[in-house]
VOBA-1610 file (N, C-alpha, C; in pm, whole numbers, padded with zeros to 5 digits, always signed):
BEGIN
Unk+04374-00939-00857Unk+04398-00830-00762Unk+04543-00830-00718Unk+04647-00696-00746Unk+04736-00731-00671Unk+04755-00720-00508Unk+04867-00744-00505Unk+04880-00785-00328Unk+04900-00643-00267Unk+04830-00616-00161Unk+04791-00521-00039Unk+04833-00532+00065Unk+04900-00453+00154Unk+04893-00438+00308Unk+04784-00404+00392Unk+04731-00463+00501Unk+04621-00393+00543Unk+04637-00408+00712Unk+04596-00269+00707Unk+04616-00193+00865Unk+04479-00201+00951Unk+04458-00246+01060Unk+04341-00207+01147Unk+04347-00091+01214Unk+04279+00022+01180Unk+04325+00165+01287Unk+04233+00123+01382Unk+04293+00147+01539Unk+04151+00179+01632Unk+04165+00306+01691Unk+04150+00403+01591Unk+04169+00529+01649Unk+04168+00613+01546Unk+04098+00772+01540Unk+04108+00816+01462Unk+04245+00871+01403Unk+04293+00870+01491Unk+04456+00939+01501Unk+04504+00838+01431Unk+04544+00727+01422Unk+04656+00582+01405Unk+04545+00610+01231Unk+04457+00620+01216Unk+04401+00601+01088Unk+04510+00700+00989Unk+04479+00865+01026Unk+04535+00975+00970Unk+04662+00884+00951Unk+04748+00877+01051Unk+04893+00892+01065Unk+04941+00779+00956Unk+04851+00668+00953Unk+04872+00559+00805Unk+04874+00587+00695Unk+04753+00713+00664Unk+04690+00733+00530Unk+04814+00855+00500Unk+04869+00908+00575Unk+04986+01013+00510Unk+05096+00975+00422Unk+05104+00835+00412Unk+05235+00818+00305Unk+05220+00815+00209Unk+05134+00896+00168Unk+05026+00911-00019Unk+04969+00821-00092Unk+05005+00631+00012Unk+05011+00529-00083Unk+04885+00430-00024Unk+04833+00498+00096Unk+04697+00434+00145Unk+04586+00472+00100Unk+04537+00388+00156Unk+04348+00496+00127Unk+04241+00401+00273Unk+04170+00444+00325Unk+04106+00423+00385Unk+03976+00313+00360Unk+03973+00241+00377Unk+03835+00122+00407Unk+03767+00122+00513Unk+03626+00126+00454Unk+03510+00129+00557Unk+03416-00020+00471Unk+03299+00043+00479Unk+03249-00066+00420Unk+03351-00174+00300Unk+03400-00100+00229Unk+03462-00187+00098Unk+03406-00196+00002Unk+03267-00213-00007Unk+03212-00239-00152Unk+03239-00211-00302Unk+03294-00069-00283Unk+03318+00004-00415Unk+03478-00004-00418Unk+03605+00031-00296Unk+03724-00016-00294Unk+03750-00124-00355Unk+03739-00227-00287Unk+03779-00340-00346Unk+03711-00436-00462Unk+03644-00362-00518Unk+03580-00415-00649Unk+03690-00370-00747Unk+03707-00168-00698Unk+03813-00135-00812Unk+03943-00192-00796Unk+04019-00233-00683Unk+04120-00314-00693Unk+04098-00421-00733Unk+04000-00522-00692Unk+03980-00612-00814Unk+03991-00635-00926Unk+03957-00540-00987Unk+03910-00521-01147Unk+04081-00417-01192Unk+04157-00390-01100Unk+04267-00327-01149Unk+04248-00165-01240Unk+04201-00137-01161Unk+04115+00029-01258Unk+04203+00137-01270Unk+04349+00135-01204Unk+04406+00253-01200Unk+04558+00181-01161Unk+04627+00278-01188Unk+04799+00250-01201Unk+04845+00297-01027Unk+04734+00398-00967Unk+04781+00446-00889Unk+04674+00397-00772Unk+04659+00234-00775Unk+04581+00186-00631Unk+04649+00120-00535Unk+04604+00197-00404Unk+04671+00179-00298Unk+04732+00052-00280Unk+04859+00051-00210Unk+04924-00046-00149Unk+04904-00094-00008Unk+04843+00002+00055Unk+04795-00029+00140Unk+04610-00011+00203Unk+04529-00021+00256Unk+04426-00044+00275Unk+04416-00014+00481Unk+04385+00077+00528Unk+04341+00150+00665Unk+04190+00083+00704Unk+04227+00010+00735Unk+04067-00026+00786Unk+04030+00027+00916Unk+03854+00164+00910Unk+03842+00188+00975Unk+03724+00179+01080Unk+03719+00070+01016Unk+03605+00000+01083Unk+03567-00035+01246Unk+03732-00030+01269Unk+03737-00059+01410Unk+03722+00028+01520Unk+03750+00160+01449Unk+03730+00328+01519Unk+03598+00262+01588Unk+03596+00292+01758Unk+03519+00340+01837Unk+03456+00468+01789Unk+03297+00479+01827Unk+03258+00615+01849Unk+03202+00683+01691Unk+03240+00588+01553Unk+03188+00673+01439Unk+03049+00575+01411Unk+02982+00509+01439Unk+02867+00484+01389Unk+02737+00488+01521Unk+02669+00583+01482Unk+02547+00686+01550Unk+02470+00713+01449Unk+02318+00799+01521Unk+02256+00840+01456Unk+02169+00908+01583Unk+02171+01049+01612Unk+02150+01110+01727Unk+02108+01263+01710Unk+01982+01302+01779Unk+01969+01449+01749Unk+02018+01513+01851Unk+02100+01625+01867Unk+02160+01723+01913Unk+02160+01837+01907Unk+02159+01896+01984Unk+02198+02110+01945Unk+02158+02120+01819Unk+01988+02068+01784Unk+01931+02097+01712Unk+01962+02083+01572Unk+02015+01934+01576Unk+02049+01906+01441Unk+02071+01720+01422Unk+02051+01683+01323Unk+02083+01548+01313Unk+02197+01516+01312Unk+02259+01409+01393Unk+02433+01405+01388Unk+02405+01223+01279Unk+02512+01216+01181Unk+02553+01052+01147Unk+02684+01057+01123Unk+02721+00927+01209Unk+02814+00909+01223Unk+02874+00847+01077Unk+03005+00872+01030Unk+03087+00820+00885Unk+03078+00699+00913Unk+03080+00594+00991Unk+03044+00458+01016Unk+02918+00393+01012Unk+02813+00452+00965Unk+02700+00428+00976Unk+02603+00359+00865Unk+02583+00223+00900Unk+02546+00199+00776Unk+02431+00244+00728Unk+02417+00234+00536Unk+02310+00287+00483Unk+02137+00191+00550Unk+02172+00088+00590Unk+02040+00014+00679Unk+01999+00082+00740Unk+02055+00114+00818Unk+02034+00209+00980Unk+01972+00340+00944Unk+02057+00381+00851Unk+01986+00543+00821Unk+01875+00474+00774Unk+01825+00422+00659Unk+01660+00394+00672Unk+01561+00367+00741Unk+01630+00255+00824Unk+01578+00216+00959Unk+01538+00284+01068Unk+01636+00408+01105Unk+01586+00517+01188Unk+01467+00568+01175Unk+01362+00558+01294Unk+01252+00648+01307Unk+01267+00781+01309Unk+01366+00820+01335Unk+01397+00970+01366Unk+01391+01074+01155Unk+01495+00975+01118Unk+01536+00995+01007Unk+01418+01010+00922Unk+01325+00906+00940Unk+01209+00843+00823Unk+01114+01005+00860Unk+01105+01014+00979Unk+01000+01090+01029Unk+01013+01281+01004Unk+01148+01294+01016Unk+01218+01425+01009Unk+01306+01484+00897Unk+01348+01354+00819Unk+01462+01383+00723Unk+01411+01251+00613Unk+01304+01237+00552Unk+01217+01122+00480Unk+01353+01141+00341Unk+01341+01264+00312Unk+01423+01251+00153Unk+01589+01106+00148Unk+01658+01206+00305Unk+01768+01137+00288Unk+01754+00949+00363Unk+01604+00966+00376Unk+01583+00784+00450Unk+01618+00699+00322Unk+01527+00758+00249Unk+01468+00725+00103Unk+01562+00730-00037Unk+01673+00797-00012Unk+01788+00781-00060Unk+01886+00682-00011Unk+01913+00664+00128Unk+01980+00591+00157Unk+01909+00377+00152Unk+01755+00434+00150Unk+01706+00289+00092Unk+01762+00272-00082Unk+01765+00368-00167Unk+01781+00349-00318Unk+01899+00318-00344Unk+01979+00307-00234Unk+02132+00228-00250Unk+02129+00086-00341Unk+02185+00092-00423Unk+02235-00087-00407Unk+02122-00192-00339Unk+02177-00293-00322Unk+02096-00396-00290Unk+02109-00412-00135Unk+02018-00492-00054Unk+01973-00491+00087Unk+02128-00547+00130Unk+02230-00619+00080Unk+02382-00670+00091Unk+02415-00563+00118Unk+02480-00454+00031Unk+02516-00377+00010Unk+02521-00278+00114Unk+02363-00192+00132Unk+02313-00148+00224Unk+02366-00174+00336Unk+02346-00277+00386Unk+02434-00403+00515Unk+02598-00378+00536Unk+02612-00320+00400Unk+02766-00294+00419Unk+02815-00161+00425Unk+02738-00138+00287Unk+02816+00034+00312Unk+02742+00141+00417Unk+02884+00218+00416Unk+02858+00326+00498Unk+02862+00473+00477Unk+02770+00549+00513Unk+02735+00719+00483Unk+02899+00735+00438Unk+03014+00738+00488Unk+03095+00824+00471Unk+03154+00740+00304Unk+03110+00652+00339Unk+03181+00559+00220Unk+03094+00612+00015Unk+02951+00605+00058Unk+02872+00605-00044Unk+02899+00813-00081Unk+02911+00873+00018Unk+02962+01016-00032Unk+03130+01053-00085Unk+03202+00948-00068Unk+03356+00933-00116Unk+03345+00880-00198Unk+03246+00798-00271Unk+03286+00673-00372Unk+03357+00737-00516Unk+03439+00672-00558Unk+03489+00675-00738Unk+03364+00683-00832Unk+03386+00770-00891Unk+03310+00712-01036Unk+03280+00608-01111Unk+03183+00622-01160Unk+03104+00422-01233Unk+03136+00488-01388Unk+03136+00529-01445Unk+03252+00511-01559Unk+03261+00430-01674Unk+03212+00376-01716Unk+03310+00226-01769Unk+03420+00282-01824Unk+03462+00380-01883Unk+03579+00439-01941Unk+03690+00387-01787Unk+03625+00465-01678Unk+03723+00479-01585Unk+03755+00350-01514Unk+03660+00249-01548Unk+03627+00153-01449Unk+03680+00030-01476Unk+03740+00052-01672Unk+03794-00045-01755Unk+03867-00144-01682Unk+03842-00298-01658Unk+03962-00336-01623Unk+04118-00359-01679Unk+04195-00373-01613Unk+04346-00342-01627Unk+04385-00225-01693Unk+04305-00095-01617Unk+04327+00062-01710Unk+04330+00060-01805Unk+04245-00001-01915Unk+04277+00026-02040Unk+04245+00083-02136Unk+04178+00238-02056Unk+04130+00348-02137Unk+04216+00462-02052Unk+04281+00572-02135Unk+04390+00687-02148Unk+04289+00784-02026Unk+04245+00748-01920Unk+04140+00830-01856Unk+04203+00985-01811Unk+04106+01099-01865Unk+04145+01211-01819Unk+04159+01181-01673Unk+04069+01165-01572Unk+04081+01152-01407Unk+04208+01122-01379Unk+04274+01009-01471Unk+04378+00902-01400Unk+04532+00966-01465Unk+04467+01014-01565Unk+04607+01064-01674Unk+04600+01227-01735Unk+04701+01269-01685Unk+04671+01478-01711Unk+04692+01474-01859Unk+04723+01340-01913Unk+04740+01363-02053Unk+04668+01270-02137Unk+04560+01233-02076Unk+04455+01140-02105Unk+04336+01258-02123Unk+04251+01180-02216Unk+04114+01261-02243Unk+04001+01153-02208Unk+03915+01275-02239Unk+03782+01193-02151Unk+03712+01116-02306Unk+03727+00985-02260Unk+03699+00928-02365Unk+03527+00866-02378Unk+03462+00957-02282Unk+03319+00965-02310Unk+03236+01049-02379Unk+03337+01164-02414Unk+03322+01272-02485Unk+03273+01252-02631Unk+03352+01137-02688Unk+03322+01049-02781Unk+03317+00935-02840Unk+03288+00831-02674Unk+03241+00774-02710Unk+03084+00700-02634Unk+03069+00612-02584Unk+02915+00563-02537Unk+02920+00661-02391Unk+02842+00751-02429Unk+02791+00865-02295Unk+02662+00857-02258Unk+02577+00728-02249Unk+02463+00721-02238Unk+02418+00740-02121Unk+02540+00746-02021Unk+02483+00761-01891Unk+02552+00891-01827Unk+02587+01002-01892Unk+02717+01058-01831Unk+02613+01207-01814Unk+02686+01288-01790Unk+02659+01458-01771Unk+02586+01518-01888Unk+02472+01533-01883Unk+02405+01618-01934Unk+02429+01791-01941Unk+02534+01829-01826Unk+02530+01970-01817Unk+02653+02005-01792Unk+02727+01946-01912Unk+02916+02017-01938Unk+02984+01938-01869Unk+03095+01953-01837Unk+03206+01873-01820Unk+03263+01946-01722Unk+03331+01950-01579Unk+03392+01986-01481Unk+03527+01936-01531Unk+03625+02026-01527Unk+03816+01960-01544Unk+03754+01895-01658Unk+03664+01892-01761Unk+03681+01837-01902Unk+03610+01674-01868Unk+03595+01639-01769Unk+03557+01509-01745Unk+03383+01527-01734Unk+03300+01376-01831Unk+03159+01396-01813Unk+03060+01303-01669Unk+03215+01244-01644Unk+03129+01136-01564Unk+03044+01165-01471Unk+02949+01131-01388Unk+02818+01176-01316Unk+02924+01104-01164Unk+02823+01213-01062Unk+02844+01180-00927Unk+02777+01024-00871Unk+02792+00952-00843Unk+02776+00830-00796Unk+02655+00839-00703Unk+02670+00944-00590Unk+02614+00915-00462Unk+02494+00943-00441Unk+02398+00860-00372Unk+02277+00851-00428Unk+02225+00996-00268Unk+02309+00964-00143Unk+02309+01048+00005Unk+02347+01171-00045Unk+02416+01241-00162Unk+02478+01364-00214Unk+02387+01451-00220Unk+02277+01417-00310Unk+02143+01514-00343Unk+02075+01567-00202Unk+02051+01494-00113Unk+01959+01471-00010Unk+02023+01560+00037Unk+02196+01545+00106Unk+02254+01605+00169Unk+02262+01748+00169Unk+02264+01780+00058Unk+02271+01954-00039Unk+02117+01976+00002Unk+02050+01923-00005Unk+01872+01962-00020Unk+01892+02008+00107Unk+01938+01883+00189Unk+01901+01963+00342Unk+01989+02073+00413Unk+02110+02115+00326Unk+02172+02234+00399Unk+02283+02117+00507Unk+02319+01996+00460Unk+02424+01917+00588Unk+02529+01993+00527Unk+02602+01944+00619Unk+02784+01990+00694Unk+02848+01841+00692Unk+02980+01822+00651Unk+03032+01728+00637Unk+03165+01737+00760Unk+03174+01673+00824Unk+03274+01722+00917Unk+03385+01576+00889Unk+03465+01657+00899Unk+03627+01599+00853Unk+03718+01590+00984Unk+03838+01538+00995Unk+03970+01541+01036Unk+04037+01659+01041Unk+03968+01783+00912Unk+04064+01849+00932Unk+03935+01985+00942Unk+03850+01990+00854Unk+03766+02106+00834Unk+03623+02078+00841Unk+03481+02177+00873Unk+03379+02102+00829Unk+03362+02176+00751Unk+03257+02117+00661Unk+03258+02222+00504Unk+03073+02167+00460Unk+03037+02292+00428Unk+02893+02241+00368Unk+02902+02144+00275Unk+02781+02065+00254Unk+02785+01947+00148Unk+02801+01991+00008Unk+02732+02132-00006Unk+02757+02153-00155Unk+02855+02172-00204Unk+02962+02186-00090Unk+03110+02236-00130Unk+03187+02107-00139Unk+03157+02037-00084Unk+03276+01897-00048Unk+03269+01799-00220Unk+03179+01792-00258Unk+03202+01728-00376Unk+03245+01793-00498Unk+03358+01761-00588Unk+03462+01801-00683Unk+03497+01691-00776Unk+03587+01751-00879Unk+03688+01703-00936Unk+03779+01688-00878Unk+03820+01571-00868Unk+03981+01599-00780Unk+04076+01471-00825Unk+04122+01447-00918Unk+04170+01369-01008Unk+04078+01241-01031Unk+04105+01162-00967Unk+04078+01008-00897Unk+03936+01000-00781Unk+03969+01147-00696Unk+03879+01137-00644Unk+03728+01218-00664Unk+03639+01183-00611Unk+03546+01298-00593Unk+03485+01396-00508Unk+03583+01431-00403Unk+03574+01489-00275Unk+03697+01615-00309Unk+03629+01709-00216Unk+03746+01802-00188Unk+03861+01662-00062Unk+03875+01582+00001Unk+03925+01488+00110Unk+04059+01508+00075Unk+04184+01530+00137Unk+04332+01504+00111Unk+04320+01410+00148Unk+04498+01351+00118Unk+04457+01201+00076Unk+04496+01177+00242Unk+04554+01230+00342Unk+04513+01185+00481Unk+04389+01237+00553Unk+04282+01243+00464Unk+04172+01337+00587Unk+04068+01217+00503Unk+03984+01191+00656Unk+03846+01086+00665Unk+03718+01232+00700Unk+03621+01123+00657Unk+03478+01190+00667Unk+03431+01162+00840Unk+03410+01260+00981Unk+03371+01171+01083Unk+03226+01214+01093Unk+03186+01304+01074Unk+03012+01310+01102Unk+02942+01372+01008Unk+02859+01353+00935Unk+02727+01439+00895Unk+02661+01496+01004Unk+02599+01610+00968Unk+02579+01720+01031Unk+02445+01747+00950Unk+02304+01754+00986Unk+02160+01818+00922Unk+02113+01923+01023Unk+02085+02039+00972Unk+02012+02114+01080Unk+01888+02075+01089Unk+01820+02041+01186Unk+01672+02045+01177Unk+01553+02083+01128Unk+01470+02043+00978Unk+01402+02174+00894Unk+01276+02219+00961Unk+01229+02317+00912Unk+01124+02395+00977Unk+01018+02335+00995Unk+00936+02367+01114Unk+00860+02314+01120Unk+00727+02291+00991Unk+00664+02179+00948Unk+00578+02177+00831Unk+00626+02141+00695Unk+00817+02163+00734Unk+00895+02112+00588Unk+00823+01940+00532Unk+00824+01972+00431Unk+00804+01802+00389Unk+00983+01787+00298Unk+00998+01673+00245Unk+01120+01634+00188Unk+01044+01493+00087Unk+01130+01507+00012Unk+01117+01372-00101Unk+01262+01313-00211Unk+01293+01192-00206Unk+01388+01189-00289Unk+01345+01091-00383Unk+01359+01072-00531Unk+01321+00999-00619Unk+01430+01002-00723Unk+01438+00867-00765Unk+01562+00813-00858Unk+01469+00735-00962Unk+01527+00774-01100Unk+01538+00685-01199Unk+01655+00613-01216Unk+01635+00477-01204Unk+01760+00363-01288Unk+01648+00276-01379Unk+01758+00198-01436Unk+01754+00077-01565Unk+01687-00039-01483Unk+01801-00080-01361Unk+01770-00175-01272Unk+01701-00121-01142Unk+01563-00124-01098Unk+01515-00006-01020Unk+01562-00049-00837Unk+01580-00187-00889Unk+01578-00271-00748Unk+01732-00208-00692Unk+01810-00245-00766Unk+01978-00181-00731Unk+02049-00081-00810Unk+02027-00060-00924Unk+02119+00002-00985Unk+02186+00183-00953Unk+02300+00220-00986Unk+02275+00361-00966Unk+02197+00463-01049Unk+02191+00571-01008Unk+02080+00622-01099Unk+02123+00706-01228Unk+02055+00716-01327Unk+02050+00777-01426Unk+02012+00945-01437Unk+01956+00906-01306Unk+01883+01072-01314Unk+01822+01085-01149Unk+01816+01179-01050Unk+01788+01153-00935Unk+01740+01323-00910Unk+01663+01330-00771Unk+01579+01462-00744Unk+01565+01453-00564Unk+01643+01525-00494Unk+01617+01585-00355Unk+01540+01670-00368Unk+01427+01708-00281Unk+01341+01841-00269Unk+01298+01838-00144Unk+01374+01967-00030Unk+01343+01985+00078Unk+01282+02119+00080Unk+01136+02123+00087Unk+01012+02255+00095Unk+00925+02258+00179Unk+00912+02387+00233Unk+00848+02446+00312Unk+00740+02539+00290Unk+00645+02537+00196Unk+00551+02601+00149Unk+00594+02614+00013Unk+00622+02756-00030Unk+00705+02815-00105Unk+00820+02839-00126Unk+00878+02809-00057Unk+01042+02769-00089Unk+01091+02640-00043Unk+01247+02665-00089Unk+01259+02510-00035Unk+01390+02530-00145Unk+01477+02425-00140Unk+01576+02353-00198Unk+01584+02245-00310Unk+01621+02221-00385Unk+01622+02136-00493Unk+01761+02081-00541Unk+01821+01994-00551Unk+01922+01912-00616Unk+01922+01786-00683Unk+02006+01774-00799Unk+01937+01685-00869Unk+02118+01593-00877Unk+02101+01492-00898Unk+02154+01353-00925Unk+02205+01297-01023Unk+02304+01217-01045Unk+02286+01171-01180Unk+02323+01240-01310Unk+02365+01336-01264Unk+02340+01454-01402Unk+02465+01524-01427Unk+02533+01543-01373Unk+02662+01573-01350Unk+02765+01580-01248Unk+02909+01568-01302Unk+02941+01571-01229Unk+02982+01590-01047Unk+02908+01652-00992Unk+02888+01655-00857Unk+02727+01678-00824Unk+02683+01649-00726Unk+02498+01680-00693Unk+02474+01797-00716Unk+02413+01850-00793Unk+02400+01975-00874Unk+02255+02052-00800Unk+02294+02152-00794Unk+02166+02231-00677Unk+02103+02336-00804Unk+01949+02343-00823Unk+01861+02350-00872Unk+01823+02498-00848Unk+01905+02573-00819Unk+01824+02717-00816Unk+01744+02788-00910Unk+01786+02773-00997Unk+01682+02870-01071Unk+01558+02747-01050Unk+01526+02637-01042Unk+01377+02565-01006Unk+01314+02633-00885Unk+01426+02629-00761Unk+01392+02674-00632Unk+01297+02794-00684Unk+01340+02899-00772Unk+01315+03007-00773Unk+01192+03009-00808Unk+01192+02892-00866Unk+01015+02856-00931Unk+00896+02798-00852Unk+00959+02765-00803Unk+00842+02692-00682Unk+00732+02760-00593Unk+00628+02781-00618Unk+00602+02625-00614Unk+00504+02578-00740Unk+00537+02613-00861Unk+00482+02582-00935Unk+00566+02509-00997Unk+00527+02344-01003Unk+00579+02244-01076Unk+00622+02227-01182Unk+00526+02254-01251Unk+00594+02249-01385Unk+00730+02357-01422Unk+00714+02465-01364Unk+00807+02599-01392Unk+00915+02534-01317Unk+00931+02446-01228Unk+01073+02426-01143Unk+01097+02330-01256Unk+01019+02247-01295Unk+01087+02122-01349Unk+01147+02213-01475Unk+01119+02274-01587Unk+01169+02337-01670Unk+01282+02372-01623Unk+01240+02467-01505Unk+01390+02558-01458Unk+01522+02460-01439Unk+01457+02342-01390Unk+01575+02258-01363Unk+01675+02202-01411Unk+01618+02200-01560Unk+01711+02181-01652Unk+01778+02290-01762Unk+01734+02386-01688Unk+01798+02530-01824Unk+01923+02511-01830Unk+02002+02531-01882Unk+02128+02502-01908Unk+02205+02336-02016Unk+02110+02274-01930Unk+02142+02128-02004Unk+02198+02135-02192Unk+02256+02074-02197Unk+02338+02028-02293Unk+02356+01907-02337Unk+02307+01805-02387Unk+02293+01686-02373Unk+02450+01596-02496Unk+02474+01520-02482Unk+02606+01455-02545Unk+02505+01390-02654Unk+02545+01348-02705Unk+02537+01266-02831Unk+02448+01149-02769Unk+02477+01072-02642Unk+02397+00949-02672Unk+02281+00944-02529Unk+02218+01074-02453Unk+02207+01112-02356Unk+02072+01200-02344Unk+02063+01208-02444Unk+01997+01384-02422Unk+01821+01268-02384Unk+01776+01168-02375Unk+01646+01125-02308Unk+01681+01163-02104Unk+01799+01188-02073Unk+01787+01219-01921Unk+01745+01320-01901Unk+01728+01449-01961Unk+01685+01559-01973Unk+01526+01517-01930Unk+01445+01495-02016Unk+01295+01478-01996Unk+01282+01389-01850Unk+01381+01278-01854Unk+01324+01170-01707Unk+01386+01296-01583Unk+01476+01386-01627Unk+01492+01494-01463Unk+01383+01613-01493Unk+01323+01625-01600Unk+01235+01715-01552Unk+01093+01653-01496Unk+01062+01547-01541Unk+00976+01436-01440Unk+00992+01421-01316Unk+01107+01379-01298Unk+01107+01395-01168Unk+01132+01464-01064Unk+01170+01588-01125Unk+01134+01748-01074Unk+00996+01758-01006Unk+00910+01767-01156Unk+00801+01754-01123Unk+00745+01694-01025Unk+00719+01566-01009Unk+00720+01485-00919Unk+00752+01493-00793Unk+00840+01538-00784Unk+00878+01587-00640Unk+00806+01689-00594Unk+00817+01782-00660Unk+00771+01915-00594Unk+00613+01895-00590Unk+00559+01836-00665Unk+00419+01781-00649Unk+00407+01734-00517Unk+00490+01654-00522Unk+00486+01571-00365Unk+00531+01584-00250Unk+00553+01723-00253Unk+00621+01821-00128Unk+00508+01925-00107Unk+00364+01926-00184Unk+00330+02034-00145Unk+00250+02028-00019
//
């Protein structure tokens, strides 16, 4: 690992005002940060490190003006742990249990697991040693051709196949949250992108401070279900939010491409199971070493919406 500066902000302000010299990046939990500085994954990792752990006031979990507030400090434990959450918002409990391991959980935090980098191995190479489109405008995506067994089933965003990481992403989109920032709040379906290196619309001085859920209707049920390799920790291969209310309802799926991908034409199907799960995948395109995620997301389409009725 090379050598780092590292800042304690206690304030949201002293955080911003660090992260503006283009050469920081912000730490919360750490888990996924400092693994990739570990492992040396990019030419362009911070020199310095904002730890914002110390911010007063960002880790909550509180209903308000008719909506669920979580705080960007909040660990993924807690969100499971909440009665409020389990009882009112089950999909995103149940996502935030399919994290990683009970360590992990312990560590990371909501704002952290919806910012994370891509898992990659192209991108993740240690000592950069794949030409990565993300990292290099004159680099190609070298999953395109080569081991894509875990990557995007449904095209390539900016030419890149890699899948969204975040397991809180799906849930978040299902339920209609708001991501509130430093600078803007922006619905969830909007905040996740291409954005070189990163996967957030986030400039490189703006932090995540609250999730935002409106409260669903009364009688809504919710469900989230993940396929992985390793079921105990791993990330997923294929993943399914479904927040419904009789006959309608929301759908986003995981795992599958590039950002948490929202399921409308399924929605449109619902509530007949099988017709959403089909719908869910129209479009799909499968790579060369990939195309079995197709059948495990229309399973668990299925599955869900079964289990929302």
């Amino acid at each position: 690992m090379n050598i780092f500066n590292h800042i304690n902000a206690t304030s949201i302000e002293q955080a911003v005002s660090a992260l503006q010299d283009g050469k920081s990046a912000p730490l919360a939990g750490g888990t996924a940060t400092l693994a990739g500085m570990r492992l040396n994954i990019s030419a362009s990792l911070p020199e310095t490190l904002v730890n914002i752990k110390g911010i007063a006031g960002l880790d909550y979990i509180k209903e308000e003006s008719g909506m669920l507030k979580i705080g960007a400090l909040t660990k993924l434990t807690d969100v499971y742990r909440s009665s409020v959450v389990k009882s009112k918002y089950a999909a995103l409990a149940e996502a935030a249990h399919k994290v990683g391991t009970p360590e992990l959980r312990n560590m990371g935090t909501v704002g952290g697991n919806i910012c994370q980098g891509v898992r990659c191995w192209y991108y993740r190479s240690p000592n950069n040693s794949f030409n990565c489109l993300r990292k290099n405008t004159n680099g190609v995506c070298q999953a395109l051709v080569g081991d894509n067994r875990y990557h995007s089933i449904f095209g390539a965003m900016s030419g890149c196949v890699a899948v969204s990481p975040s397991d809180l992403g799906p849930a978040l989109v299902a339920f209609q949250a708001k991501i509130v920032t430093t600078k803007q709040t922006v619905d969830a379906e909007e905040f996740f992108t291409v954005n070189g290196e990163k996967t957030t619309i986030l400039d490189q001085d703006e932090i995540v401070k609250e999730i935002q859920i409106p409260a669903p209707a009364a009688g809504a049920k919710s469900v989230f279900l993940k396929f992985a390799l390793r079921k105990s920790f791993d990330f997923a291969l294929a993943s399914v939010a479904v927040v419904r209310n009789g006959a309608s309802g929301r759908i986003c799926l995981g795992g599958v491409y590039n950002v948490p991908r929202r399921a409308q034409a399924a929605e449109a199907a619902l509530p007949d199971a099988e017709a959403a799960a089909n719908a869910a995948v129209n479009g799909a395109t499968a790579l060369p070493k990939n195309a079995y995620k197709i059948q495990i997301t229309k399973t668990l389409v299925k599955r869900a919406v079964e289990a929302t009725a």
